[in-house]
Legacy VTK file of the C-alpha trace (Angstrom):
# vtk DataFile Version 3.0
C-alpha trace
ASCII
DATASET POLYDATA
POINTS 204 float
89.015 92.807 21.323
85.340 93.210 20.688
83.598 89.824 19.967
79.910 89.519 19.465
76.594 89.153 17.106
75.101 90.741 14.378
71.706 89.671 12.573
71.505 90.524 9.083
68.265 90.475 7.312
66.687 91.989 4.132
66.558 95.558 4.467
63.273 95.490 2.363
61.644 93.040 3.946
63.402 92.460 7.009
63.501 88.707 6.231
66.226 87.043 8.323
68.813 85.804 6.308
71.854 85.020 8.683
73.794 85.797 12.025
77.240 87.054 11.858
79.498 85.881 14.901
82.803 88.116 14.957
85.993 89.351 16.256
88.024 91.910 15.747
90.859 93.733 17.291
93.584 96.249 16.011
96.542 94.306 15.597
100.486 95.513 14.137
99.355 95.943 10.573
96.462 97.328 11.221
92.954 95.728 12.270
91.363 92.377 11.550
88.323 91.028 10.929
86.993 87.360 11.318
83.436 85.914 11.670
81.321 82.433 10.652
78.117 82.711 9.709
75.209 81.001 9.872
71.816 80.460 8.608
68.306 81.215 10.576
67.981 77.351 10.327
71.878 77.081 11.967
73.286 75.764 8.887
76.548 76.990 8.265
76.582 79.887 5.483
80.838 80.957 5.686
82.823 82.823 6.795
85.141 86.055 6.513
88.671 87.163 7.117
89.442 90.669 6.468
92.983 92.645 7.336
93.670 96.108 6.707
97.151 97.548 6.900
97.714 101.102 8.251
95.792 103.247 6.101
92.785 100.991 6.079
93.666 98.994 3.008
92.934 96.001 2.041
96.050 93.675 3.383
94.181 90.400 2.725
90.694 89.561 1.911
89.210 85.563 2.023
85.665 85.198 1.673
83.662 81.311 1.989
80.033 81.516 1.200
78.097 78.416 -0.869
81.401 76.690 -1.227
82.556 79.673 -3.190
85.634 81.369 -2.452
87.363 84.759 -2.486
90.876 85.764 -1.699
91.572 89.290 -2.409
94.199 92.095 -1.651
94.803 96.274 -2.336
97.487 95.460 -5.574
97.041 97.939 -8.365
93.891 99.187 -7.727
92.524 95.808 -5.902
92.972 92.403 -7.274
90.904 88.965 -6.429
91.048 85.131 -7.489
87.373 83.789 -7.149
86.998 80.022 -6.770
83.861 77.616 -7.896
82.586 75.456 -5.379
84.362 72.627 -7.498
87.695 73.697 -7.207
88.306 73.224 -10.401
87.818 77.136 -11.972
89.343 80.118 -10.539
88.866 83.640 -11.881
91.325 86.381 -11.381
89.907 90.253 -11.366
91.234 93.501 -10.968
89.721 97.140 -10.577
91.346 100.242 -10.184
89.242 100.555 -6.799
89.915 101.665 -3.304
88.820 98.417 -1.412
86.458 95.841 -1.388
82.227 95.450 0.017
79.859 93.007 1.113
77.004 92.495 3.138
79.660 91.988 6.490
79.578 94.892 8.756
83.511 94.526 8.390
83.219 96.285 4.963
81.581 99.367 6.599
84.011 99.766 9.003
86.710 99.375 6.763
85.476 101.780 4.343
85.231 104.262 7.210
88.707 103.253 8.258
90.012 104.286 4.874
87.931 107.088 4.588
88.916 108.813 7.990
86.544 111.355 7.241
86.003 114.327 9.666
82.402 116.235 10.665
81.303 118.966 7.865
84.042 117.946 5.880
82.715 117.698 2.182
81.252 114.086 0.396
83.832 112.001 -0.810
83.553 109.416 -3.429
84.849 105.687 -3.087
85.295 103.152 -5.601
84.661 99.527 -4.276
84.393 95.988 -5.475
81.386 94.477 -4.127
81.366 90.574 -3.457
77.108 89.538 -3.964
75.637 86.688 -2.185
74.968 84.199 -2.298
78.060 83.379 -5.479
80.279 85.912 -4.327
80.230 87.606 -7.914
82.228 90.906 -8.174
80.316 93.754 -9.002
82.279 97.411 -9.340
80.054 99.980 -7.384
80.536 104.191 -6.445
79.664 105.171 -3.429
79.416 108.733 -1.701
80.313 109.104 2.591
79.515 111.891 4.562
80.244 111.789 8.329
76.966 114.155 9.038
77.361 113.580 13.249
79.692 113.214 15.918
78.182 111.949 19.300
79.537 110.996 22.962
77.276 108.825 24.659
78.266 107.936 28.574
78.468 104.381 29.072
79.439 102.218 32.205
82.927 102.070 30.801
83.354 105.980 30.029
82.269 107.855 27.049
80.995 106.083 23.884
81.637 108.020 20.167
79.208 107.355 17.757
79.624 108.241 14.408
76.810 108.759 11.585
78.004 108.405 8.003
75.516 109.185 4.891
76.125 106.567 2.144
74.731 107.246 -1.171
75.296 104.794 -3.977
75.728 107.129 -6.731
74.742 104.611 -9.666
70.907 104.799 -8.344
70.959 108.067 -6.197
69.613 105.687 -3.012
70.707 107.231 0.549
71.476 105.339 4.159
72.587 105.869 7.359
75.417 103.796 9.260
75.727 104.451 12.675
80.076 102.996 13.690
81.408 103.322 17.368
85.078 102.437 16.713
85.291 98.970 14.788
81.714 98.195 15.978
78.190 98.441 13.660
75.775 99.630 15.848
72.846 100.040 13.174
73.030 100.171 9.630
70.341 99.080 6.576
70.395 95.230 6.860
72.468 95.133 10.040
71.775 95.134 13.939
73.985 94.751 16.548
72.085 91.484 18.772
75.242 90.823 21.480
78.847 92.551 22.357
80.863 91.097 24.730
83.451 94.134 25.195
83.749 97.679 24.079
84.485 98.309 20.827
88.169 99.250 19.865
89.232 102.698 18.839
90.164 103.211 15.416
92.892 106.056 15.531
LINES 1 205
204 0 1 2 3 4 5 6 7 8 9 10 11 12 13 14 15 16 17 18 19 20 21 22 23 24 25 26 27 28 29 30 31 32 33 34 35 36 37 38 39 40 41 42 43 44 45 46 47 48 49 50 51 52 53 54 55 56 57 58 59 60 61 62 63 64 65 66 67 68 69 70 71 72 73 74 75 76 77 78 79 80 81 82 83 84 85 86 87 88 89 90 91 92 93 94 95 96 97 98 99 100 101 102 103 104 105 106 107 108 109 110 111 112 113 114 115 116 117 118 119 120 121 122 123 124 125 126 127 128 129 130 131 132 133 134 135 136 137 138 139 140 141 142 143 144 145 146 147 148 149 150 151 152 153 154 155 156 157 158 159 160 161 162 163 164 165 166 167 168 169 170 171 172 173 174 175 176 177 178 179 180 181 182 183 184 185 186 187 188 189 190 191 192 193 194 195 196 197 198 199 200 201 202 203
């Protein structure tokens, strides 16, 4: 069960903007996801829960950031109730989309956990509901992956794959890298990897 830290920052400016503690583990639906985070100042920011089934799905989504909330699932296309930090208003949304985004590294590795893309095989195009700080508004994006390398790197506890995915967001033609090892981030734009207690679990 790999538990650790991630630092996310502004991947213009590289301001900090908040640390990410998580765990995650396979599990008999699927995998989960759950973190807290917190502010450079150590203010709490909120927190996410993510479970996909199987075939990477999303089983259950909740989101907490700025009192907001998000609870969200894969249900014709995928559907979400967003709450005000009143409690008093609550949306409901639905996209025909493959799964949900966000600035958690959990959204990356589901996306390549749905994805299950092979080296050389061709782009493919994903359809995902993006949840925006700080409000958590939805916001329907395209994306393009590409898993463009495959690489073993030896490690104290046996070979480590890394994976390198090209991620184009086809609305404004800008390209990234994301660098996975199982259900772990190792780099991607906005994202580093500061702590990991254990190896990262394989996603088969």
């Amino acid at each position: 069960m790999p538990r650790g830290r991630y630092s996310l920052h502004d991947p213009h400016d590289h301001t900090p903007l908040a640390e990410e503690h998580f765990q995650c583990a396979p599990g008999p639906s699927g995998w989960r996801y759950v973190s807290q985070l917190t502010a450079p100042s150590g203010d709490h920011l909120g927190s996410v829960d993510l479970t996909l089934d199987g075939l990477g799905r999303p089983l259950r989504l909740e989101l907490h950031a700025a009192n907001w909330q998000v609870r969200g699932a894969a249900l014709d296309g995928v559907t979400w109730v967003r709450t005000d930090p009143t409690g008093t208003h609550a949306t409901e949304g639905n996209v025909r989309a493959h799964a949900f985004t966000g600035s958690s590294p959990a959204f990356l590795i589901a996306t390549a956990r749905l994805l299950r893309l092979v080296p050389s095989a061709p782009a493919t195009r994903v359809r995902l509901v993006a949840f925006t700080d700080p409000v958590l508004a939805p916001r329907t994006v395209d994306q393009s992956w590409t898993l463009v390398g495959r690489e073993a790197h030896a490690t104290d506890n046996g070979p480590l794959t890394v994976d390198a995915y090209q991620v184009t967001a086809l609305d404004t033609g800008e390209q990234h890298t994301v660098h996975l090892s199982g259900d772990v981030v190792l780099a991607a734009p906005g994202i580093e990897l500061e702590d990991l207690e254990s190896p990262p679990s394989a996603l088969d």
